[in-house]
N, C-alpha and C positions, 0 to 999 in steps of 0.2 A: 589294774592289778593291785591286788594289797600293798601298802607300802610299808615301810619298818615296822612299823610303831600300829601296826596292823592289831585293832582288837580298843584302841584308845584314838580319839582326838579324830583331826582329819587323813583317817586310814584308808582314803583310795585317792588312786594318783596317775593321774595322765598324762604319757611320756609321748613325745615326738619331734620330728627332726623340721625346723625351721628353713625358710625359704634359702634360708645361708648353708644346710648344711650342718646346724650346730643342734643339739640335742635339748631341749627343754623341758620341763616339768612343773605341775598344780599338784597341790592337792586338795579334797575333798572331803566332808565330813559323812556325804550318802553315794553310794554306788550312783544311785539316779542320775544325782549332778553333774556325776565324775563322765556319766556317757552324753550327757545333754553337750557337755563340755569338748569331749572327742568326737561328736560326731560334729559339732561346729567348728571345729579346728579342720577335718579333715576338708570340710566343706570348704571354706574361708583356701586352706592350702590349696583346692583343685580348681579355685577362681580365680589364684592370686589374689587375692584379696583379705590376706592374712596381716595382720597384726601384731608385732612383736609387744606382748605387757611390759617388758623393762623400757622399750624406746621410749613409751609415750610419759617415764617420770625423766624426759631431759627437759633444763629450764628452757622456758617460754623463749628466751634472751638467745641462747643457743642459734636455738630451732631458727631466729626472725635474721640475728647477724650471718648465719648461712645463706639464708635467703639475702639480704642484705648485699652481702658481698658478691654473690652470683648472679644477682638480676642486668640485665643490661639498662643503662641508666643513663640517661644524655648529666654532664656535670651539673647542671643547676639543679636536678633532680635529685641528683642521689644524695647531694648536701641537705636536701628537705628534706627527705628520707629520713634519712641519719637525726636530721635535726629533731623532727615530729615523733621517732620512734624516741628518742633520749627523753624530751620533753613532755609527753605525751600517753605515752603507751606502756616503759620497761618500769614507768613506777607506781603502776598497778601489778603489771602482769609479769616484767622481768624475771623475778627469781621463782615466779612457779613452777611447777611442774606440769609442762604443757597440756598433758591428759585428764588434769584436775579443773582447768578451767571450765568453768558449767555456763552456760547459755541466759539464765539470769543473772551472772555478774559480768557477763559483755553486755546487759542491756541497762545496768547500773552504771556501770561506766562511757556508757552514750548519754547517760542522766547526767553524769556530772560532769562530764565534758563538754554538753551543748550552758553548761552555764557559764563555759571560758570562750568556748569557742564559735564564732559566726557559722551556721547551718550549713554553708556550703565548704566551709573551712573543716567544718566535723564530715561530712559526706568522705572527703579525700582523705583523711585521717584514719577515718574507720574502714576507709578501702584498703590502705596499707595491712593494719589488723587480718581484714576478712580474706587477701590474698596470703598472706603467712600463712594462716590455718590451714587454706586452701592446700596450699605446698604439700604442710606435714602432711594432711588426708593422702595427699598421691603418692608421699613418700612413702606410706604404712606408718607413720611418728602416731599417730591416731586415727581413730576410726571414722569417727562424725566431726563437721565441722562447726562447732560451738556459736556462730555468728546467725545460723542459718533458725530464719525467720526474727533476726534484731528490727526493730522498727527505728526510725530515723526520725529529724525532727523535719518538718515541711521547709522547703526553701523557697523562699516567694523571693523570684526575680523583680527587681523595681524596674517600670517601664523607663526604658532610656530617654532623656527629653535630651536633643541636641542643642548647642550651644545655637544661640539668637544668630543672625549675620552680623548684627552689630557689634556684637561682641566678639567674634571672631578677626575684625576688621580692626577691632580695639584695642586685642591682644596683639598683633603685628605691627600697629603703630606704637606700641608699649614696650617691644622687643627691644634687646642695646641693639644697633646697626652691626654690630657681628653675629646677631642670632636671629636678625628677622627673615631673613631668605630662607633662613632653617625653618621656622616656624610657617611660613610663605609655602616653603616644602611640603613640610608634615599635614595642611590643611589641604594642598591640589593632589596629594598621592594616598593617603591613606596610613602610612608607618605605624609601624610599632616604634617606641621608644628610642629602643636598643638598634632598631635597623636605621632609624635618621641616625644616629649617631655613630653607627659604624662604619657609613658610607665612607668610599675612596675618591677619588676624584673620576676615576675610567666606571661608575659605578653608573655615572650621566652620561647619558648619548645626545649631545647638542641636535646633533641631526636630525634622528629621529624622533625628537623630544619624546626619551620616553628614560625610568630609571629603572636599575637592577636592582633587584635584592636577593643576595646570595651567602651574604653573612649578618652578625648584629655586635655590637658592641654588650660583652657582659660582665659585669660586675659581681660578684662572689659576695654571700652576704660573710660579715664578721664572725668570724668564731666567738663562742664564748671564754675561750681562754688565749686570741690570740693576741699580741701586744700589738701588733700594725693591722691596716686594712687589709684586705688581700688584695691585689694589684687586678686591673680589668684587662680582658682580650679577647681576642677577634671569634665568635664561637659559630655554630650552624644557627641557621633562624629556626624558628619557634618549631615549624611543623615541617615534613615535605612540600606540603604543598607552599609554604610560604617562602618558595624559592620562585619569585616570580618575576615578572616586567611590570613597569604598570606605565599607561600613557601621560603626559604630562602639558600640561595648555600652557601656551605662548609667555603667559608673563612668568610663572614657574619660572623656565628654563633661564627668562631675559635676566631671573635677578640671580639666578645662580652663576651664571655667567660674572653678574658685575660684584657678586660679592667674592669670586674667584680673582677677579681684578684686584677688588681693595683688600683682601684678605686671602693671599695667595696660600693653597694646600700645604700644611704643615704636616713636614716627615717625621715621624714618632717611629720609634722601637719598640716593636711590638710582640707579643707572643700571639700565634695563630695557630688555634686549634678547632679551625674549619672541618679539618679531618683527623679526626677523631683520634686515628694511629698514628700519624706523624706530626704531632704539635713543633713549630718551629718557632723561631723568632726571626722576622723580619722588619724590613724598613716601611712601614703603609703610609700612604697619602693622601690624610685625612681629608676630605671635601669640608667638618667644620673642628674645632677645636676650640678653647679656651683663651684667655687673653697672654695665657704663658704655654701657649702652641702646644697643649699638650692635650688628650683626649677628655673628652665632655663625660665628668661623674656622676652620678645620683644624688650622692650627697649635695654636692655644688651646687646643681643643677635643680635643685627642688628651692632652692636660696633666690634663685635667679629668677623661678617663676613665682616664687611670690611676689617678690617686686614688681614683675610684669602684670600680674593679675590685681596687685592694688594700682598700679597707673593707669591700668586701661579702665576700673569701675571708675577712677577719679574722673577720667576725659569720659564714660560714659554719662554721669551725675552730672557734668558740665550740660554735654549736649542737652538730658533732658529736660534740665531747667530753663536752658533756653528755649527749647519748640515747648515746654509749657507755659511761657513767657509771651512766645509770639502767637500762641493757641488762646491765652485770654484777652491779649490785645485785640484779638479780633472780635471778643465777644463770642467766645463759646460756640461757634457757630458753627466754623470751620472743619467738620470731620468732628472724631470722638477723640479725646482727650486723650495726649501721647503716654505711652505708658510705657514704665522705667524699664531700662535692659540695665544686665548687669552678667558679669562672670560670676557664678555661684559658687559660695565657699567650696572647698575639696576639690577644685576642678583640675586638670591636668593635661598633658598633651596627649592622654588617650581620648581626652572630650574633641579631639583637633580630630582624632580616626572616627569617632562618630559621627561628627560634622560632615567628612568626607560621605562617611556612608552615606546617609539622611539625604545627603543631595545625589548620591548616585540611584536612589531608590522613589526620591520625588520626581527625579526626571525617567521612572521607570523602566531602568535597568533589571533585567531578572535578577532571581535570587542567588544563580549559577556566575552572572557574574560579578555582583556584588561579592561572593563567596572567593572567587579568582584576583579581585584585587586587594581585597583583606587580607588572603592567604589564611584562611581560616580548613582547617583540616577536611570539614564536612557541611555540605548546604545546612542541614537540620542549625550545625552552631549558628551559622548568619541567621536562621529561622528564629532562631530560641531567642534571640537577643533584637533583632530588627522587625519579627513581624508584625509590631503594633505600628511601621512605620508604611509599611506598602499600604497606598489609597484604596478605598473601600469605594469604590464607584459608583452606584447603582443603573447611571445610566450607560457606563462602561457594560456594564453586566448585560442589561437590556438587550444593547446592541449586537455581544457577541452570541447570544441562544440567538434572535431574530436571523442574524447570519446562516445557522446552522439549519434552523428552521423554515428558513424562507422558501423555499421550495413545496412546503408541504397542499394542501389543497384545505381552505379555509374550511371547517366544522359548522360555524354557526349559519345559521339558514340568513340571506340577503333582505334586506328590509322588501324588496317588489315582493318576492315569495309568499313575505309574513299578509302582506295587506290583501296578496290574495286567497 
């Protein structure tokens, strides 16, 4: 219909009643536009799939702390979140106007973020982003989602090399006598971190020699404006599936026993927020703790294996000077020449869970269960990370087609045949 101002400027105007009920209006400089306009509105109304033009100028920031606040979010999560989005994301795109972001400045800011950030560290970062957009899109906040076709930078996983035997042997003898059984632990079971160090004492079944894992000890990273650490407790483990049992062999069990003897389970005051809805505070009983009986921190706790990790290269540098000592005593003769082990700089007690794996898949374990003792969420994750370590047999291979085949009726003609 003509609008006021009918006869000047943009004199056609198209009126209609929004998904809410509420009454809105364009207008248009040509009749043409004004109906290309209404009949895409109509259209858009009779899909659901309508748009409101004023929602999509709310900031970016808005639209993402909605989301934010509504997502379900285990706690170590949503503190990333929060964190990646602050640091990250709101000081590009915060105070825009979420409808204005265009598709080549999400691929400029994957440009200059992959120049801060490790590829797989940008991968999860920009997941955050591409889900917000995602949101608005279903909300109606905007129409198209601005991420869709970003390119990414390549993430080239480094193939996992497990820690030597010797060196795992190195680092246990290198442990203070309050933390080798722990350590003794973490290499016969597989743990996470957070899950050795959560342990209770009813956490071990002597009997069955086997251990539970049903919680993890977690540690909250520091705020940047808070004046104390945040204090650590008892949280759910990593995945579903990483609520598991895992079997445990003979000397395991013998030394958690005696390190139970000389360092009996220390009772701490604990907050436990195993479940989710009713965080409580209790008395646990820790299976290992600190030498002021209080629970094992990150902080500490990366202090402790440094020193364990420079004793055990010391005693490893020892040994090998000697078998290459009594290697050229012999006159070189003797086998090939011993060649140095050592703990590799950055190492850590997640190289203790790969060790674990590495011998559960030398002694060829499938990938189902290597996956069930890890407590890794889906086979493909043990895949993605372990498959360069499953043996490549050939003559494994042979054996199982001749299996399958063996019955067939042999193709090629018998030498009597040929000569006749």
């Amino acid at each position: 219909m003509p609008s006021a101002e009918h006869g000047k400027g943009k004199r056609w105007q198209v009126r209609w009643y929004d998904a809410a009920g509420e009454q809105q209006k364009e207008n248009f400089a040509k009749r043409s536009q004004a109906d290309t306009r209404a009949n895409t509105i109509a259209a858009d109304l009779a899909r659901g799939l309508y748009v409101d033009p004023a929602a999509g100028k709310e900031s970016f920031r808005a639209v993402a702390e909605r989301w934010r606040t509504s997502a379900v979010h285990r706690e170590g999560t949503a503190t990333r979140v929060e964190r990646t989005l602050r640091l990250h994301i709101y000081p590009t795109f915060g105070d825009r106007p979420i409808v204005t972001i265009r598709p080549s400045e999400v691929q400029a800011w994957v440009k200059d973020r992959s120049q801060v950030l490790a590829p797989s560290t940008l991968r999860v970062t920009y997941a955050y982003l591409v889900t917000i957009m995602h949101t608005a899109v279903r909300d109606r906040t905007i129409a198209v989602n601005p991420c869709a076709g970003t390119k990414l930078p390549e993430v080239r996983r480094a193939e996992i090399v497990p820690l030597h035997k010797d060196a795992v042997h190195a680092l246990i003898e290198a442990a203070p006598p309050r933390h080798r059984a722990m350590i003794l632990l973490a290499v016969a079971s597989g743990l996470r971190q957070g899950e050795v160090f959560g342990l209770e004492v009813d956490c071990i079944d002597f009997l069955r020699r086997e251990v539970t894992v049903r919680q993890q000890l977690i540690t909250p990273d520091r705020e940047v404006d808070a004046d104390e650490t945040p204090e650590p407790y008892l949280g759910e483990p990593k995945t579903h599936e990483s609520y598991r049992t895992v079997p445990l062999v003979g000397i395991a069990v013998d030394a958690l026993a005696a390190h139970l003897q000389q360092y009996p389970a220390a009772v701490v005051d604990i907050e436990d927020r195993t479940d989710p809805r009713k965080p409580r505070r209790r008395k646990a009983h820790m299976l290992f703790s600190n030498d002021r009986n209080e629970v094992i921190k990150r902080a500490s706790w990366t202090w402790v294996w440094s020193r364990m990790e420079e004793r055990a290269n010391e005693a490893l540098s020892k040994t090998h000077a000697e078998a290459h000592a009594a290697w050229v005593q012999r006159g070189r003769l003797d086998g090939q020449e011993p060649a140095p082990v050592r703990v590799p700089d950055g190492a850590s007690m997640h190289d203790l869970r790969h060790f674990y794996a590495s011998a559960l898949i030398k002694n060829r374990e499938s990938v189902k269960t290597v996956q069930r003792r890890l407590g890794h969420s889906k086979p493909s994750i043990t895949l993605d990370i372990y498959t360069h370590l499953w043996p490549d047999d050939e003559d494994t291979t042979r054996a199982a087609i001749e299996a399958v085949l063996g019955d067939v009726p042999a193709l090629c003609p018998t030498a009597t045949s040929i000569s006749r």
